[in-house]
PDB file with one MODEL, atoms N, CA, C and O in Angstrom:
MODEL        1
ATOM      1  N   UNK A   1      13.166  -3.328  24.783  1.00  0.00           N
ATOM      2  CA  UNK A   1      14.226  -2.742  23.993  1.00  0.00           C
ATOM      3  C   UNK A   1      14.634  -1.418  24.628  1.00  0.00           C
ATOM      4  O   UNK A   1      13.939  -0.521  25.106  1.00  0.00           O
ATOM      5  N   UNK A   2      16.092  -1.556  24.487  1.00  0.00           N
ATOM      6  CA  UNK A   2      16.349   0.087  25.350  1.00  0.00           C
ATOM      7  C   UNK A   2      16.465   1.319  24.372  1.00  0.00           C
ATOM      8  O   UNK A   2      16.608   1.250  23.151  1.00  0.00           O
ATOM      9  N   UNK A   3      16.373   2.503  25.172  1.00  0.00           N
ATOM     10  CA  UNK A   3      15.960   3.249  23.800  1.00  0.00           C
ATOM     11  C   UNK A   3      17.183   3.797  22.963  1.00  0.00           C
ATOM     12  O   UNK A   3      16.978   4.477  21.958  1.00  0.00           O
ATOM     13  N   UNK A   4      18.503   3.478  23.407  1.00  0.00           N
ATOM     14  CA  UNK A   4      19.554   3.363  22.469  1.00  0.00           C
ATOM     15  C   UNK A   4      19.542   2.927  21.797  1.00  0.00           C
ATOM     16  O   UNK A   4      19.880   3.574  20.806  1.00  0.00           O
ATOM     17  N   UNK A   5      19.047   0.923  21.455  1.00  0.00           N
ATOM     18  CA  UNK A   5      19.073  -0.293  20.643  1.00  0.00           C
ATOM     19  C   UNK A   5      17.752   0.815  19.750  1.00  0.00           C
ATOM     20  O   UNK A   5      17.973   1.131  18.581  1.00  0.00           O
ATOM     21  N   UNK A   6      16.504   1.282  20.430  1.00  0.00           N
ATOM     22  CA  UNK A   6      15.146   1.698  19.202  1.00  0.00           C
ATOM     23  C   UNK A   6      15.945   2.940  18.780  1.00  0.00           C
ATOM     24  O   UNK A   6      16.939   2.216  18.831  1.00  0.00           O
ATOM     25  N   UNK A   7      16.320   3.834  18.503  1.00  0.00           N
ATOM     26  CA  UNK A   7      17.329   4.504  18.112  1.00  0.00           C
ATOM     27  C   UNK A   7      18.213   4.506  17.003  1.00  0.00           C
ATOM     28  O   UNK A   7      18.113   5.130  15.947  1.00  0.00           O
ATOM     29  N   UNK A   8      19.452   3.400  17.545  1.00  0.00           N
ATOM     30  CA  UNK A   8      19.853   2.476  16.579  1.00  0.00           C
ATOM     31  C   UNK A   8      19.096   1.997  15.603  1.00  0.00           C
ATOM     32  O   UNK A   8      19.416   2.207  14.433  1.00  0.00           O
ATOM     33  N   UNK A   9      18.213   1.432  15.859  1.00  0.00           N
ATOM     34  CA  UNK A   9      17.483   0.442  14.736  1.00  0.00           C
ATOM     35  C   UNK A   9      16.798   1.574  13.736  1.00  0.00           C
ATOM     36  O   UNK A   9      16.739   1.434  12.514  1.00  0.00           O
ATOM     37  N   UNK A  10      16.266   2.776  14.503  1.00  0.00           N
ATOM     38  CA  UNK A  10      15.673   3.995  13.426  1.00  0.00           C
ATOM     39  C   UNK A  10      16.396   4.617  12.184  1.00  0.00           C
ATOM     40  O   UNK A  10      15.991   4.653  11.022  1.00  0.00           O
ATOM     41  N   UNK A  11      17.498   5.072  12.680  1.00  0.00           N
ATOM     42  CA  UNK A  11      18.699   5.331  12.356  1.00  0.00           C
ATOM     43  C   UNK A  11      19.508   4.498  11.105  1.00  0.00           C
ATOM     44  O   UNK A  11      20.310   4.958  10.293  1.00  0.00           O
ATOM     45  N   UNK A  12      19.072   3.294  11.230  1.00  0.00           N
ATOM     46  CA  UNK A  12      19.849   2.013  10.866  1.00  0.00           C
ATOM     47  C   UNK A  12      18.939   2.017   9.211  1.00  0.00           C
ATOM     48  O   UNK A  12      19.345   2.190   8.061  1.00  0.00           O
ATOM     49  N   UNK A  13      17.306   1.687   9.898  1.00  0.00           N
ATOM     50  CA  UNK A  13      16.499   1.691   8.882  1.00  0.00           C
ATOM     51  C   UNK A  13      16.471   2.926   8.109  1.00  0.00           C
ATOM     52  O   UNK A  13      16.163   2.626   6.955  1.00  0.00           O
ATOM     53  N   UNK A  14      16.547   3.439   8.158  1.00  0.00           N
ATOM     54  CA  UNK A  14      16.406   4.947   7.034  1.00  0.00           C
ATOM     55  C   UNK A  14      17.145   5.127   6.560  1.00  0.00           C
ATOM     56  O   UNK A  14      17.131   5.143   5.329  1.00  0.00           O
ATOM     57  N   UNK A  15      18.431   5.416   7.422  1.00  0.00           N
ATOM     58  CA  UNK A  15      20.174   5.191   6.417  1.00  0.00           C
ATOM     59  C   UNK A  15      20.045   3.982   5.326  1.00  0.00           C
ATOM     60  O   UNK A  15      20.406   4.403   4.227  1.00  0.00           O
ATOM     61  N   UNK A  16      19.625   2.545   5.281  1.00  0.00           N
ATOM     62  CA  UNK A  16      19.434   1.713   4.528  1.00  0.00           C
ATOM     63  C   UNK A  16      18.998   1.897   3.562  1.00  0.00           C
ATOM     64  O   UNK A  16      19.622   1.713   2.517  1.00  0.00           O
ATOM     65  N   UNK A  17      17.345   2.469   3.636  1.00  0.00           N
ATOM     66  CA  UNK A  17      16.627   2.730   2.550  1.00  0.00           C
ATOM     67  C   UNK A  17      17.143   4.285   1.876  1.00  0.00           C
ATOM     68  O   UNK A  17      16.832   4.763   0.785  1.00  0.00           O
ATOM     69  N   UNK A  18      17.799   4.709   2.661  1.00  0.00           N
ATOM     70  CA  UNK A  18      18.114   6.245   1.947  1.00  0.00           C
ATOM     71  C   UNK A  18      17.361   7.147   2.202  1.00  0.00           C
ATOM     72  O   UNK A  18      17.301   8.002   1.318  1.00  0.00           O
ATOM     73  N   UNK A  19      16.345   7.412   3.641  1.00  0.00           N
ATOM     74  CA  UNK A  19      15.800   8.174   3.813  1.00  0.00           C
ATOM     75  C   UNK A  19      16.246   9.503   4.291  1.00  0.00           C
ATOM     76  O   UNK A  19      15.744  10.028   5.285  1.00  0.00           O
ATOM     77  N   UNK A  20      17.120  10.010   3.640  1.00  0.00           N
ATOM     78  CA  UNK A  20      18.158  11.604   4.333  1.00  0.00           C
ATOM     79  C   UNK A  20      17.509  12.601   3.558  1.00  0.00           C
ATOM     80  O   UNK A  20      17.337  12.354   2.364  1.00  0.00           O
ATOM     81  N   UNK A  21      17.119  13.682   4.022  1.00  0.00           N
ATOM     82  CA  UNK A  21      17.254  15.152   3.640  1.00  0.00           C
ATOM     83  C   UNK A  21      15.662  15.027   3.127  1.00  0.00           C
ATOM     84  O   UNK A  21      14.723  14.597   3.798  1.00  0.00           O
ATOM     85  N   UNK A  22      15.623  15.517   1.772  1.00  0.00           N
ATOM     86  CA  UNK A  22      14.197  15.665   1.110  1.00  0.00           C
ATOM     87  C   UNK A  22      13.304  14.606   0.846  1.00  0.00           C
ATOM     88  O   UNK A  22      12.199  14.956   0.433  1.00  0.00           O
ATOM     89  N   UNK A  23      13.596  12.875   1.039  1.00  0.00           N
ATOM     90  CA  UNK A  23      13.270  11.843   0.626  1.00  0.00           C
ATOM     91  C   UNK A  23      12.913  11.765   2.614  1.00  0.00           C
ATOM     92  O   UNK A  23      13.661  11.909   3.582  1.00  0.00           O
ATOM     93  N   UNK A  24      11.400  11.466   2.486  1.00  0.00           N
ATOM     94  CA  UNK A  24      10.397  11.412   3.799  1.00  0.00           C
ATOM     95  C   UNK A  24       9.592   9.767   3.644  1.00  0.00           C
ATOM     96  O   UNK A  24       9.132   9.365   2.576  1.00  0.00           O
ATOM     97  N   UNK A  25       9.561   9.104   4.734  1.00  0.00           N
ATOM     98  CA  UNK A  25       8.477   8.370   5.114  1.00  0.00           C
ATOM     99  C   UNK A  25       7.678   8.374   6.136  1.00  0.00           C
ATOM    100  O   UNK A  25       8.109   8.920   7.152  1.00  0.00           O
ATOM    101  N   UNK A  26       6.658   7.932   6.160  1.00  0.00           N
ATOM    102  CA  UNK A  26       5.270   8.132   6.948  1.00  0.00           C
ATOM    103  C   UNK A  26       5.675   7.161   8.316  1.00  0.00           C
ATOM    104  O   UNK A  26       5.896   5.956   8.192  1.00  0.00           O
ATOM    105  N   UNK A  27       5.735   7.864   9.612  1.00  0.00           N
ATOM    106  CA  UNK A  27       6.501   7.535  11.019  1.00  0.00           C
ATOM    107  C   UNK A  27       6.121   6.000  11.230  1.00  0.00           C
ATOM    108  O   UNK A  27       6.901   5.130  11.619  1.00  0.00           O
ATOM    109  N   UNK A  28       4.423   5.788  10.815  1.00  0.00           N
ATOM    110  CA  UNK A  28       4.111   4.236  11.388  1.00  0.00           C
ATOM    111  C   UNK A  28       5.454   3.226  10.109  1.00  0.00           C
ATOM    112  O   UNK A  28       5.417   2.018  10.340  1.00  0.00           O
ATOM    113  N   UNK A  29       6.102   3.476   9.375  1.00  0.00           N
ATOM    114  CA  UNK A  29       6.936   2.531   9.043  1.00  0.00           C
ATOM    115  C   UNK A  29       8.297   2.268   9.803  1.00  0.00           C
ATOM    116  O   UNK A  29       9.006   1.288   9.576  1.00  0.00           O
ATOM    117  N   UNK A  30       8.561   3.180  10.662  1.00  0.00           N
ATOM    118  CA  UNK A  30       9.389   2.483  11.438  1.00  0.00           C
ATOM    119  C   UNK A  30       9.408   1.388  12.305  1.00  0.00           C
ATOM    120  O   UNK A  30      10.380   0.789  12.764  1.00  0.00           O
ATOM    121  N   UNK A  31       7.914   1.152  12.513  1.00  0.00           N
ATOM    122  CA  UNK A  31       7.662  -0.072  13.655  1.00  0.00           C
ATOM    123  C   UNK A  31       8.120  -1.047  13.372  1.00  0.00           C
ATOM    124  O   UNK A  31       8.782  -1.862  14.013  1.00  0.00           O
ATOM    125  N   UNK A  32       7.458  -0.977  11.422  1.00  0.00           N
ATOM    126  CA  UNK A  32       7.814  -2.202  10.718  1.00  0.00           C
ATOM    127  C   UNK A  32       8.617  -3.409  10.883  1.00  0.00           C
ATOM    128  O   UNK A  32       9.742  -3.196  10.430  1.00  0.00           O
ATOM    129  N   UNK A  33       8.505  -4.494  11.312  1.00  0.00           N
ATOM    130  CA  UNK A  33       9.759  -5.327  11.314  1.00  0.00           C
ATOM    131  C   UNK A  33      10.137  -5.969  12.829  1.00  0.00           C
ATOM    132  O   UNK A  33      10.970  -6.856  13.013  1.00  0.00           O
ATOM    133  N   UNK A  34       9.373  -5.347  13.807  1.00  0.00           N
ATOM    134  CA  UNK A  34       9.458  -5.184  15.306  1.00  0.00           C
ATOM    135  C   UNK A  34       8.297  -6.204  15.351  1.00  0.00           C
ATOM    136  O   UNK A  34       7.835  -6.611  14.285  1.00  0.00           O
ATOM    137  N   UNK A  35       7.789  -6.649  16.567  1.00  0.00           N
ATOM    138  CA  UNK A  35       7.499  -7.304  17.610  1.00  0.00           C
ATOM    139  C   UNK A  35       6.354  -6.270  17.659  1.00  0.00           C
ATOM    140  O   UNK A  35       6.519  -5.136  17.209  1.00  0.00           O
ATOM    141  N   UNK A  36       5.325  -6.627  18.146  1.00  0.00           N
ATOM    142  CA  UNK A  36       4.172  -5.751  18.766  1.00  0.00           C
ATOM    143  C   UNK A  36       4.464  -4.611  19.945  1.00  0.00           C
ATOM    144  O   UNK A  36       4.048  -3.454  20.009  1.00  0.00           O
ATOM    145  N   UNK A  37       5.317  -5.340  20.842  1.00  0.00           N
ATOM    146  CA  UNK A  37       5.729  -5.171  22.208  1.00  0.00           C
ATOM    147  C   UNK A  37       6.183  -4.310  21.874  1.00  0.00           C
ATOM    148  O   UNK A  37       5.389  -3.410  22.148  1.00  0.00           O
ATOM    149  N   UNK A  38       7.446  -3.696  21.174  1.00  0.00           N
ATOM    150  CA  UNK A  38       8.352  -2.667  21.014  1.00  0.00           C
ATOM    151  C   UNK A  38       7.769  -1.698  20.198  1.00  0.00           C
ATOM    152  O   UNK A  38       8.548  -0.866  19.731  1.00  0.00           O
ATOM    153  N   UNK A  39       6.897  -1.628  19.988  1.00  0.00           N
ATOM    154  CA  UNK A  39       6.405  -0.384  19.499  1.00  0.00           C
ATOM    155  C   UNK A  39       6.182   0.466  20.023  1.00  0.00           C
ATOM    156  O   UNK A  39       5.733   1.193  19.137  1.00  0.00           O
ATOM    157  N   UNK A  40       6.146   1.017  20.933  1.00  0.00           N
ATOM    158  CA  UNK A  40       6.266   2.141  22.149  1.00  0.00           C
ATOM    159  C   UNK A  40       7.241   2.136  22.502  1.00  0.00           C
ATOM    160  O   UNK A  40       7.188   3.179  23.155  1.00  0.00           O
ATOM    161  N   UNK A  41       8.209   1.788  22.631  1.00  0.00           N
ATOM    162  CA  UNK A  41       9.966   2.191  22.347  1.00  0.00           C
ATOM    163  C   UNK A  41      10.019   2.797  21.086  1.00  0.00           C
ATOM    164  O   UNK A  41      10.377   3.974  21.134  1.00  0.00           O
ATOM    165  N   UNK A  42       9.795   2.395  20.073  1.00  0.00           N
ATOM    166  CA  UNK A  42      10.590   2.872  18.817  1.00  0.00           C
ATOM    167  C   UNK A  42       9.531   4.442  18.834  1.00  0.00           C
ATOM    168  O   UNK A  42      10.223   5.370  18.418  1.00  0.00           O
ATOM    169  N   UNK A  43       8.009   4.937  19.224  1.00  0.00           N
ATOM    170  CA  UNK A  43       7.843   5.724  19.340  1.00  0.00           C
ATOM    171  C   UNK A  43       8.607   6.652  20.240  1.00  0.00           C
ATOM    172  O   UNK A  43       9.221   7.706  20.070  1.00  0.00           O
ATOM    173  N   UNK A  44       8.323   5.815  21.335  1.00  0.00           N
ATOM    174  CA  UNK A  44       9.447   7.251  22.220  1.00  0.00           C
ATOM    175  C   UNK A  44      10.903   7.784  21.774  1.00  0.00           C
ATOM    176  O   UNK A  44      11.351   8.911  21.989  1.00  0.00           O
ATOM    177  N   UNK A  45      11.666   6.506  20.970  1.00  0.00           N
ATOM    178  CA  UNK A  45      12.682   7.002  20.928  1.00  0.00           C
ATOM    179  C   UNK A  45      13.104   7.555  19.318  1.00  0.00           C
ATOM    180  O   UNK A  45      14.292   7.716  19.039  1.00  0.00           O
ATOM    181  N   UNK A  46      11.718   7.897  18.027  1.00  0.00           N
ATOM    182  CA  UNK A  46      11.653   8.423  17.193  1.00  0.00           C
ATOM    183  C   UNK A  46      11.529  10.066  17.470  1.00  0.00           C
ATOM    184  O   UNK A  46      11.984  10.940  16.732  1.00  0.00           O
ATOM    185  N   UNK A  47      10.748  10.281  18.807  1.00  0.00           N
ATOM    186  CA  UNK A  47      10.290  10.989  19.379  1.00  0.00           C
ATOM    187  C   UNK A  47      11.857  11.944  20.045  1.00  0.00           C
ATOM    188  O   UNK A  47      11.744  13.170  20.024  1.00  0.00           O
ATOM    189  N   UNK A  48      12.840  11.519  20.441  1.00  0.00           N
ATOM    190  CA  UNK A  48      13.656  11.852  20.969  1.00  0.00           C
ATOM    191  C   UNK A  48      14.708  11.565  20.039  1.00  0.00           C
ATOM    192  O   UNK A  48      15.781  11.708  20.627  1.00  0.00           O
ATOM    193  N   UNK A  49      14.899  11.166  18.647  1.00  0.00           N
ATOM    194  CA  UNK A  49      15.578  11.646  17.844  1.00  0.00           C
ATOM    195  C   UNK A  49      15.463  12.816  17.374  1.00  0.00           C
ATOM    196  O   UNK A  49      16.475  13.491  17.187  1.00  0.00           O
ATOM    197  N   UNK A  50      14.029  13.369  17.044  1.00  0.00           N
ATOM    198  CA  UNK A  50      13.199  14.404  16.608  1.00  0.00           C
ATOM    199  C   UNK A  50      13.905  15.673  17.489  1.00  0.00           C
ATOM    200  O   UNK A  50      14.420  16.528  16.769  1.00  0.00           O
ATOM    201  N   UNK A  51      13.996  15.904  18.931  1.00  0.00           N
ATOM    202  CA  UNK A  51      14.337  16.218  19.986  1.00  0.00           C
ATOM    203  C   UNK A  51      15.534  16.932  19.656  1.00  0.00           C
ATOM    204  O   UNK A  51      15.765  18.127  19.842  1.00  0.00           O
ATOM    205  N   UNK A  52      16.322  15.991  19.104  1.00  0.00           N
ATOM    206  CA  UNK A  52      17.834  15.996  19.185  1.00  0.00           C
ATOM    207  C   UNK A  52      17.956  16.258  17.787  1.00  0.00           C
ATOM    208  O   UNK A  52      19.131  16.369  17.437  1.00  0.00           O
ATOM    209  N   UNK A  53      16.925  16.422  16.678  1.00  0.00           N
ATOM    210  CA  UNK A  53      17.247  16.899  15.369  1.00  0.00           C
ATOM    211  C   UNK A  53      18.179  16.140  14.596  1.00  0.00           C
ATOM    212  O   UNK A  53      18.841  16.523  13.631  1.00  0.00           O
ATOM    213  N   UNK A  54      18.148  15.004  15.145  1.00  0.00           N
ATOM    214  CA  UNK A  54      18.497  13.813  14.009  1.00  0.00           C
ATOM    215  C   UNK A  54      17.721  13.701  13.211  1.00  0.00           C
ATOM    216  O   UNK A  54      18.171  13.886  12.080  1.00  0.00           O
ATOM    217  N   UNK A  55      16.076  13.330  13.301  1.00  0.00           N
ATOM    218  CA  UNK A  55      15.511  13.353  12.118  1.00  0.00           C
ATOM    219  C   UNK A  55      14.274  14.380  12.096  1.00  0.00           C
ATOM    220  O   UNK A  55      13.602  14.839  13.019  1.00  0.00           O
ATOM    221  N   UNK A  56      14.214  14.600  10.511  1.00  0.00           N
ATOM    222  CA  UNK A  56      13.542  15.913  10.379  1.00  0.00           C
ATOM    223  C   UNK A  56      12.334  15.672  10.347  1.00  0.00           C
ATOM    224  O   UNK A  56      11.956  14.942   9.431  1.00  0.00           O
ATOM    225  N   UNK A  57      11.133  16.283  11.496  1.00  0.00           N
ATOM    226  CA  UNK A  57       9.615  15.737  10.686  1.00  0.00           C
ATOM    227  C   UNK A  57       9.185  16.809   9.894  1.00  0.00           C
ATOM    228  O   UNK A  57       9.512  17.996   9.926  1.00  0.00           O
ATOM    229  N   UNK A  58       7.953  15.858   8.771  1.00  0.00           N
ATOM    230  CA  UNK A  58       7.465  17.105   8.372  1.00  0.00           C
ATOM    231  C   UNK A  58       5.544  16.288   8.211  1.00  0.00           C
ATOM    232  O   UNK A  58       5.152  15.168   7.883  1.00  0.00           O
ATOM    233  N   UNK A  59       4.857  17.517   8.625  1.00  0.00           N
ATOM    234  CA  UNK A  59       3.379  17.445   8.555  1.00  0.00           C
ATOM    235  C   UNK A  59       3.499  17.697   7.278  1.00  0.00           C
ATOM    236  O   UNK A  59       3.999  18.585   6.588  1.00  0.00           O
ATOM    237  N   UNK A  60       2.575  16.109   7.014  1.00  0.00           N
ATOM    238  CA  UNK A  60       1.479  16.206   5.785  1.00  0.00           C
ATOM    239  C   UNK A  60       0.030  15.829   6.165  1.00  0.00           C
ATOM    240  O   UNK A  60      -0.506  15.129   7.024  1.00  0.00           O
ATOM    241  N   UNK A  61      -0.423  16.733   4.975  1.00  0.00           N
ATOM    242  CA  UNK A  61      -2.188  15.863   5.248  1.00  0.00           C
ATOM    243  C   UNK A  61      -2.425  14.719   5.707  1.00  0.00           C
ATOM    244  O   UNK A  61      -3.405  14.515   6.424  1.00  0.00           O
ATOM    245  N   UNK A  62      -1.418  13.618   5.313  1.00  0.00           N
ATOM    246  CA  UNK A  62      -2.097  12.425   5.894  1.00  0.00           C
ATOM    247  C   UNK A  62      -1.123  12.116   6.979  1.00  0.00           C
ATOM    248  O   UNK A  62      -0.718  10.953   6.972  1.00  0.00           O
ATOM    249  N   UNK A  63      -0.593  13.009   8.038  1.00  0.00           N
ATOM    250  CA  UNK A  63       0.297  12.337   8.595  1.00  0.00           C
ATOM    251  C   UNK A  63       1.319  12.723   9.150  1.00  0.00           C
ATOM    252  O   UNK A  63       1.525  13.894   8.832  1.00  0.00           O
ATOM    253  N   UNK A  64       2.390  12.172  10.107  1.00  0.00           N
ATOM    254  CA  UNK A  64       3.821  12.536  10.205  1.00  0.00           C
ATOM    255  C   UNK A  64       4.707  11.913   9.860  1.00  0.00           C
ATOM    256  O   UNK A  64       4.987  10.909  10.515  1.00  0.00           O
ATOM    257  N   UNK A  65       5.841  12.422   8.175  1.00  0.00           N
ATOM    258  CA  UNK A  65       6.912  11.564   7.916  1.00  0.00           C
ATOM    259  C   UNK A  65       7.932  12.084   8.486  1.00  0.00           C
ATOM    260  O   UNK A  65       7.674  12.999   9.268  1.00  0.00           O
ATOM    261  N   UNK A  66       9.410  11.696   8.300  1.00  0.00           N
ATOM    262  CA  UNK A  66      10.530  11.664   9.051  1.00  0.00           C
ATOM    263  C   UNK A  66      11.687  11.052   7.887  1.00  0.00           C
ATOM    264  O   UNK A  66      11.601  10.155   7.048  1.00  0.00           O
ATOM    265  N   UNK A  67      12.561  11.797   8.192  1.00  0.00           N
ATOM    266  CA  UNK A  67      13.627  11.533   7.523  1.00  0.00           C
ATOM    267  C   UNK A  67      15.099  12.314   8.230  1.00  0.00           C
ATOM    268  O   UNK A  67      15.047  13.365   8.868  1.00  0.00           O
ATOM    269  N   UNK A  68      16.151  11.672   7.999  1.00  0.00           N
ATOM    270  CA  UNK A  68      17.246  12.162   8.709  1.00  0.00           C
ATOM    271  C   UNK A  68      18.176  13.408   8.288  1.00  0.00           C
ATOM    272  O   UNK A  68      18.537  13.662   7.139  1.00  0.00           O
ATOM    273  N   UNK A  69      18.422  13.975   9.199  1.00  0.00           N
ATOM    274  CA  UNK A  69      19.041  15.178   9.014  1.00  0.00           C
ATOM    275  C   UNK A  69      20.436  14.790   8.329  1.00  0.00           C
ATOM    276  O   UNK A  69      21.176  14.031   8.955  1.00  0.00           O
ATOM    277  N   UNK A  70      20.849  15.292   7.025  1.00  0.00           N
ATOM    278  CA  UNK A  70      21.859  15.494   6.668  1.00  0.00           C
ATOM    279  C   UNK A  70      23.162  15.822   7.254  1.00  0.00           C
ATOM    280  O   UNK A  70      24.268  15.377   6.946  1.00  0.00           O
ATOM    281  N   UNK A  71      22.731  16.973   8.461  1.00  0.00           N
ATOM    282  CA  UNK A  71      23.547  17.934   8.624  1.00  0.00           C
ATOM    283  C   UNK A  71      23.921  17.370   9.902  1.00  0.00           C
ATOM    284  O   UNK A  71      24.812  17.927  10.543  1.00  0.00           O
ATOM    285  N   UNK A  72      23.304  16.252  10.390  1.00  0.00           N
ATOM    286  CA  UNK A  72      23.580  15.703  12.022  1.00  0.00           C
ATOM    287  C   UNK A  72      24.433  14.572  11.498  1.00  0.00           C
ATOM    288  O   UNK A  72      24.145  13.537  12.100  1.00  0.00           O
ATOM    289  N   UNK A  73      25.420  14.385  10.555  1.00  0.00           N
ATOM    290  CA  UNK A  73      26.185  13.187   9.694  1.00  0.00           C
ATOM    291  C   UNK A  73      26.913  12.554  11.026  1.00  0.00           C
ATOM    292  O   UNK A  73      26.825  11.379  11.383  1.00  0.00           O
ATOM    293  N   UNK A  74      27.404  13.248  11.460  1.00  0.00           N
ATOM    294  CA  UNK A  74      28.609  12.610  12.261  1.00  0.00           C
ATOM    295  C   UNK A  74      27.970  12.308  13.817  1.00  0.00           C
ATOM    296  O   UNK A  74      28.727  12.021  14.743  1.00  0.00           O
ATOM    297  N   UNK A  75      26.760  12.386  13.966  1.00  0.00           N
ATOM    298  CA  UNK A  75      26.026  11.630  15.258  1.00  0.00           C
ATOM    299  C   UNK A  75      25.023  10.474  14.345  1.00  0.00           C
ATOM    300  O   UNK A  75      24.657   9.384  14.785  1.00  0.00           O
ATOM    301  N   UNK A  76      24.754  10.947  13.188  1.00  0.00           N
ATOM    302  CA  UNK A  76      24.307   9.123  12.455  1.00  0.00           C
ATOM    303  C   UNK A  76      25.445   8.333  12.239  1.00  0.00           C
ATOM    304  O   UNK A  76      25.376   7.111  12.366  1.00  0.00           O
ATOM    305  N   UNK A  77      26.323   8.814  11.975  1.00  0.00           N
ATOM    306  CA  UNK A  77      27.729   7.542  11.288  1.00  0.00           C
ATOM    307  C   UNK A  77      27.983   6.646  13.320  1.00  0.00           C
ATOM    308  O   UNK A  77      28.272   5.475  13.567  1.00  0.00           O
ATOM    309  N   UNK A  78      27.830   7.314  13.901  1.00  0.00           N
ATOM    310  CA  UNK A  78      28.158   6.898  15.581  1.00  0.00           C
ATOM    311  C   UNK A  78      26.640   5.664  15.814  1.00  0.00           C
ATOM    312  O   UNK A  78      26.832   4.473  16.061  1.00  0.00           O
ATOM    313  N   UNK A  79      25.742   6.055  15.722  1.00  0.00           N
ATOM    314  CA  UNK A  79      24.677   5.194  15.389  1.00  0.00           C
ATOM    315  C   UNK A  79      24.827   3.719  14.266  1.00  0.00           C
ATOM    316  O   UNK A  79      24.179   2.676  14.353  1.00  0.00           O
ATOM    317  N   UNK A  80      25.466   3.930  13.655  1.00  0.00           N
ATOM    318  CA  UNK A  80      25.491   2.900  12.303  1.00  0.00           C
ATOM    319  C   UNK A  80      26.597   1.881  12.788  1.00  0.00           C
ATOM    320  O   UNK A  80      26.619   0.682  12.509  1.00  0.00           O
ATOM    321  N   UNK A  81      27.636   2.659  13.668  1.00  0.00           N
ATOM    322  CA  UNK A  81      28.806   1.882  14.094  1.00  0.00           C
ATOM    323  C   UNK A  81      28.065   0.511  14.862  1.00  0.00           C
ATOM    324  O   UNK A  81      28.765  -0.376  15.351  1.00  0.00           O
TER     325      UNK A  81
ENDMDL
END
């Protein structure tokens, strides 16, 4: 998978469920739904959304969740296309 398509698909999934702004999930659910194989894509390229401040992490005790930046609207709506 190229890391535009794992990207896309991050992007895709969270916008779906409504994961924007204060509403967080725990990073291993993005794999969800993937192939074994592509799971080291969708890390690297969760990793390089993060980068680019598309999505926001935040440390908890158990973990790293992620959710999308509000304020990056008009580079998610380009993603969703």
């Amino acid at each position: 998978m190229e890391t535009e398509q794992a990207k896309r698909f991050i992007v895709k999934k969270l916008f779906h469920h409504g994961y924007i702004g204060g509403r967080h999930t725990d990073s291993e659910n993005l794999k969800k739904g993937l192939p074994g194989h592509f799971k080291g894509d969708i890390k690297k390229a969760a990793e390089e959304l993060i980068s680019e401040e598309i999505l926001i992490p935040k440390r908890t005790s158990y973990g790293l969740h992620v959710s999308l930046n509000p304020r990056k609207r008009e580079v998610i709506e380009k993603y969703l296309c």
